[in-house]
C-alpha positions as CSV (number, residue, x, y, z in Angstrom):
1,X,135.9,92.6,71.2
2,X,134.9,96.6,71.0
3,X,131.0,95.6,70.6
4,X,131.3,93.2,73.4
5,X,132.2,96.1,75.4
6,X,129.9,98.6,74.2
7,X,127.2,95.9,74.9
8,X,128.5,95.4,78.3
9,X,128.4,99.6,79.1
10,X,124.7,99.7,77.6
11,X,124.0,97.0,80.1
12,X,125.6,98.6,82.6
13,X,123.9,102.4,81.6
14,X,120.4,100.0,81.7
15,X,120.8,98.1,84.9
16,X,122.4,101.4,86.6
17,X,120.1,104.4,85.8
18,X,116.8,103.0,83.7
19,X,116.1,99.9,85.4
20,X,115.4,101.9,88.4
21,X,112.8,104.0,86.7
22,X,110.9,100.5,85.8
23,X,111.5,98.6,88.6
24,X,108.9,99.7,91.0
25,X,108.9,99.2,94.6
26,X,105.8,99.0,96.6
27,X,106.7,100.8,99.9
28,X,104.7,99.2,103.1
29,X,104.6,101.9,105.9
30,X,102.8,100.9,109.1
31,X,102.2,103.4,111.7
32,X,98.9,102.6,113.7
33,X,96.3,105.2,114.1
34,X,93.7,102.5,114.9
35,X,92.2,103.5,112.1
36,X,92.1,100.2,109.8
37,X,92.9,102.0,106.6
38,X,95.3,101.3,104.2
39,X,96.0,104.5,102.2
40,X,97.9,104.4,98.3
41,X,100.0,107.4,98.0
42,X,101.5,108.1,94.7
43,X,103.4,111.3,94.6
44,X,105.5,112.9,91.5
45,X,103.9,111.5,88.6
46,X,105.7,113.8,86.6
47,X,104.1,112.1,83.4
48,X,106.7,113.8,81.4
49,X,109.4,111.5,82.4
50,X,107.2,108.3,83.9
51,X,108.1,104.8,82.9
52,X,105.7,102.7,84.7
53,X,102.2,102.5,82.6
54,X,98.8,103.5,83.5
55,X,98.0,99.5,83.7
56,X,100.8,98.5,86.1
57,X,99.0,101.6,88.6
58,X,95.8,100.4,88.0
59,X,96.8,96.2,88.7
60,X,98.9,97.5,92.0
61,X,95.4,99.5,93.3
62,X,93.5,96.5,92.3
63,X,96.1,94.0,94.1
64,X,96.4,96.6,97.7
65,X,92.6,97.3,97.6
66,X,93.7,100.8,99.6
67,X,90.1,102.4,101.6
68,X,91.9,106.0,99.7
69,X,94.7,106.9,97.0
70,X,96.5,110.1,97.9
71,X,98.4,111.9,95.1
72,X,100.9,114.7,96.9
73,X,101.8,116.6,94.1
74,X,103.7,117.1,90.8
75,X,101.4,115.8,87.8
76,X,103.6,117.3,85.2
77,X,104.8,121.0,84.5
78,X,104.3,120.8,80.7
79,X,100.4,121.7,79.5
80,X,101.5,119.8,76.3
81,X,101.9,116.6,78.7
82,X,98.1,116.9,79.8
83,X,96.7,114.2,77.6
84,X,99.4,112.0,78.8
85,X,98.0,112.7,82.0
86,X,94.5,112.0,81.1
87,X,95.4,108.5,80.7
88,X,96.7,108.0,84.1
89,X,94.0,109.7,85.5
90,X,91.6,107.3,83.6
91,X,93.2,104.2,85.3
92,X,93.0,105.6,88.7
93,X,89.8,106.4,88.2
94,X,88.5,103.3,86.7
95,X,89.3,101.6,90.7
96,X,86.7,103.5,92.1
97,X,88.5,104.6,95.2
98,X,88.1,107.7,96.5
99,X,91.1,109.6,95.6
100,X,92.2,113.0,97.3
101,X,95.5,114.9,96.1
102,X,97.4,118.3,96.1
103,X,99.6,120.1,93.9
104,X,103.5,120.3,93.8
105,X,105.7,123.0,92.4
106,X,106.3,121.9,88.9
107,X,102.2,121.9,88.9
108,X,102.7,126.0,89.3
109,X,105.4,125.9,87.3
110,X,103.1,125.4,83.9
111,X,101.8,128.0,81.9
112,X,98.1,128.2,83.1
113,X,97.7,125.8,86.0
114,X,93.9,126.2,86.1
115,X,94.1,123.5,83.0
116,X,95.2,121.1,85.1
117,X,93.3,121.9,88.3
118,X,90.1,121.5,85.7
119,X,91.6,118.2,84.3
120,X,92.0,117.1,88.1
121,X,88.1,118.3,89.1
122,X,86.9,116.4,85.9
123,X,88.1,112.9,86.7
124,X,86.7,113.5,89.7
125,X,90.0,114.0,92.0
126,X,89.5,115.9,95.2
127,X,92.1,118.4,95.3
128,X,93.1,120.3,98.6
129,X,94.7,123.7,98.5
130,X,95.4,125.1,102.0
131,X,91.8,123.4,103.3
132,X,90.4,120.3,105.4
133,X,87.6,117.5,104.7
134,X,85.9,115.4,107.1
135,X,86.5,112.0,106.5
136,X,84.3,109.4,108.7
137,X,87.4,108.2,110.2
138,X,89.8,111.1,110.2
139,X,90.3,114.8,109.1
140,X,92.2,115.0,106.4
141,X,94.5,118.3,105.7
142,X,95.7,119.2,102.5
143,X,98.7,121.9,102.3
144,X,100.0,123.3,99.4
145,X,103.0,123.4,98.2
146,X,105.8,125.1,100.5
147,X,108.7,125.5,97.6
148,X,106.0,127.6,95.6
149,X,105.3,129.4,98.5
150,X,101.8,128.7,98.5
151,X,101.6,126.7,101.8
152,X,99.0,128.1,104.5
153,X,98.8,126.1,107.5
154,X,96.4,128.2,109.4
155,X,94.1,128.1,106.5
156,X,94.9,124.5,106.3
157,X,93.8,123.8,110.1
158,X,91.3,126.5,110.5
159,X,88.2,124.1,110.0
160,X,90.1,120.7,111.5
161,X,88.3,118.9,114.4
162,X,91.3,118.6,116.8
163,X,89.4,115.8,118.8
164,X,89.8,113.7,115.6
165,X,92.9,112.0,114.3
166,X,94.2,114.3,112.0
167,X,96.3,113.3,109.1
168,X,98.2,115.8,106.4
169,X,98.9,115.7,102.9
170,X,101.3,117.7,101.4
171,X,104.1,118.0,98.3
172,X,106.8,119.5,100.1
173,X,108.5,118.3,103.1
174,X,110.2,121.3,104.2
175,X,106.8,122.6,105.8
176,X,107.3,120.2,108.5
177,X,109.6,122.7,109.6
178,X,107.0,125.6,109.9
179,X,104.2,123.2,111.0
180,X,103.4,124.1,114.4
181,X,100.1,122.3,114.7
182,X,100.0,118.8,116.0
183,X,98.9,116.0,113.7
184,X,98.8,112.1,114.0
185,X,100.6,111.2,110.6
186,X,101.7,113.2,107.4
187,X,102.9,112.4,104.2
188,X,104.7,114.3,101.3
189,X,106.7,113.5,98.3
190,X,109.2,116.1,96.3
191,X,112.8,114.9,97.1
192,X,112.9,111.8,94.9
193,X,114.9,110.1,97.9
194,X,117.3,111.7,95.9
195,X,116.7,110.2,92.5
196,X,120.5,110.0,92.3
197,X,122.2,108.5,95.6
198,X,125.3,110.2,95.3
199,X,127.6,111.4,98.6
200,X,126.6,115.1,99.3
201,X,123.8,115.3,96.6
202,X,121.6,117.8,98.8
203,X,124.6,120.0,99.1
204,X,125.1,120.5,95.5
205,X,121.2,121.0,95.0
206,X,119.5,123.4,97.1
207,X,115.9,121.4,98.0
208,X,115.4,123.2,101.1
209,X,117.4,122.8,104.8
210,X,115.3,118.9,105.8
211,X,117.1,117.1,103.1
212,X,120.6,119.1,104.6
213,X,120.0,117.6,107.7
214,X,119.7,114.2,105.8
215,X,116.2,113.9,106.3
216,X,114.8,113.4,102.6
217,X,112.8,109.7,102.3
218,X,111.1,107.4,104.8
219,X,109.2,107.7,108.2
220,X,110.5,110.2,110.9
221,X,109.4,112.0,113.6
222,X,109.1,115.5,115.3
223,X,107.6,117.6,118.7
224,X,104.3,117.7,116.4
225,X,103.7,114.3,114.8
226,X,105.2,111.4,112.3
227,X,105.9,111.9,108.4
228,X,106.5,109.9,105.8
229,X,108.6,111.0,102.5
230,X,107.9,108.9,99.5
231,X,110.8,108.4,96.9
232,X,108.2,109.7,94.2
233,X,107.0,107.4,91.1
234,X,108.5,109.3,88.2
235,X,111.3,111.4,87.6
236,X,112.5,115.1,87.2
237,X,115.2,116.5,85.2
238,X,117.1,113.7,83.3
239,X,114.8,110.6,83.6
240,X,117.1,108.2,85.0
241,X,117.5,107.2,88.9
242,X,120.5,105.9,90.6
243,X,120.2,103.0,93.1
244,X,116.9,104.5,94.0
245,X,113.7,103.0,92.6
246,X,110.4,104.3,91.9
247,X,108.0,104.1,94.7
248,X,104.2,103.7,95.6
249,X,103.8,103.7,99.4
250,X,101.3,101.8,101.1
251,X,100.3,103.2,104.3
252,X,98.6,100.8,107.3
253,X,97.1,103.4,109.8
């Protein structure tokens, strides 16, 4: 009878906090920009702790045919987990999509970040710290991270066409609350949607005062424009989630 019921907790453990790592959940966000784009954002890799494979990434971009893959931030923290890295960036790669990313603040929080900003450049990743690129459709806006305190969003806007539908990339949320330019859609990752959904998590873990006001995943609005927050692909601290799965959001503009 006891190793019945030490199957049934491993189970139990499995199903509650590992299965969600594994189980991933494509996301579908439509908000039209009358663009016709479909836009793959994968955000907190954290390659440390990632239990969906480089091949799974690889048949999803494949399967959603996205026009662009964004990446908002948060590759790993550990140099040692580089090579690891390398191999993701070798699937993504292999789609030939164009892909455009920026860094999070377990990205600054590694030894010599210019590794991985080199790693980044050599796979061909376009990487936006606190600058703008003309896209034929759109401008696209890449600021840096705002819990590393790296964020500039005049530098960020200072070349931006206004005329044109403008859409931002970004790790941290929290900047929506210092962004006082107008933009047409903006996405970010860093909260996890909690990782664990647990009453009064953001209240016990200080991520900044958005997730406080209960604002931490999913499409919402402000006086300056839309945002989305992904739930993140992989995990931070201990690599389990609760009742919150892994996530690659698919964005119709």
């Amino acid at each position: 009878m006891i190793y019945i019921s030490i199957v049934i907790l491993i189970l139990l453990f499995y199903i509650s906090l590992i299965l969600p790592t594994q189980w991933l959940k494509i996301e579908q966000i439509k908000h039209p920009l009358n663009l016709n784009l479909k836009i793959l954002q994968i955000s907190d890799l954290h390659v440390e702790r990632l239990r969906i494979s480089p091949s799974k990434i690889t048949t999803i971009i494949h399967r959603e045919n996205p026009n662009y893959i964004i990446i908002t931030g948060d590759f790993t923290k550990r140099s040692k987990s580089l090579s690891k890295l390398e191999k993701y960036l070798r699937a993504l790669t292999i789609c030939n999509v164009p892909i455009y990313c920026v860094l999070g603040n377990h990205d600054y929080q590694q030894k010599n970040v210019k590794d991985l900003i080199n790693l980044l450049r050599k796979y061909g990743l376009h990487l936006l710290r606190n600058e703008s690129v003309h896209l034929d459709q759109f401008e696209l806006i890449g600021i840096d991270d705002f819990d590393s305190g790296m964020s500039n969003i005049e530098a960020s806007f200072h070349a931006v066409d206004h005329n044109r539908t403008k859409v931002v990339i970004t790790h941290d949320p929290n900047v929506v609350l210092h962004l006082n330019k107008h933009y047409d859609f903006l996405m970010a990752g860093h909260l996890h949607g909690k990782q664990f959904n647990i009453p009064f998590f953001f209240s016990i873990k200080n991520t900044g005062d958005l997730p406080r006001r209960g604002i931490y995943k999913g499409l919402h609005n402000n006086q300056y424009g839309t945002y989305d927050i992904s739930k993140g692909i992989g995990q931070t601290g201990i690599n389990a989630r609760f009742l919150v799965r892994s996530e690659i959001t698919m964005h119709h503009l």
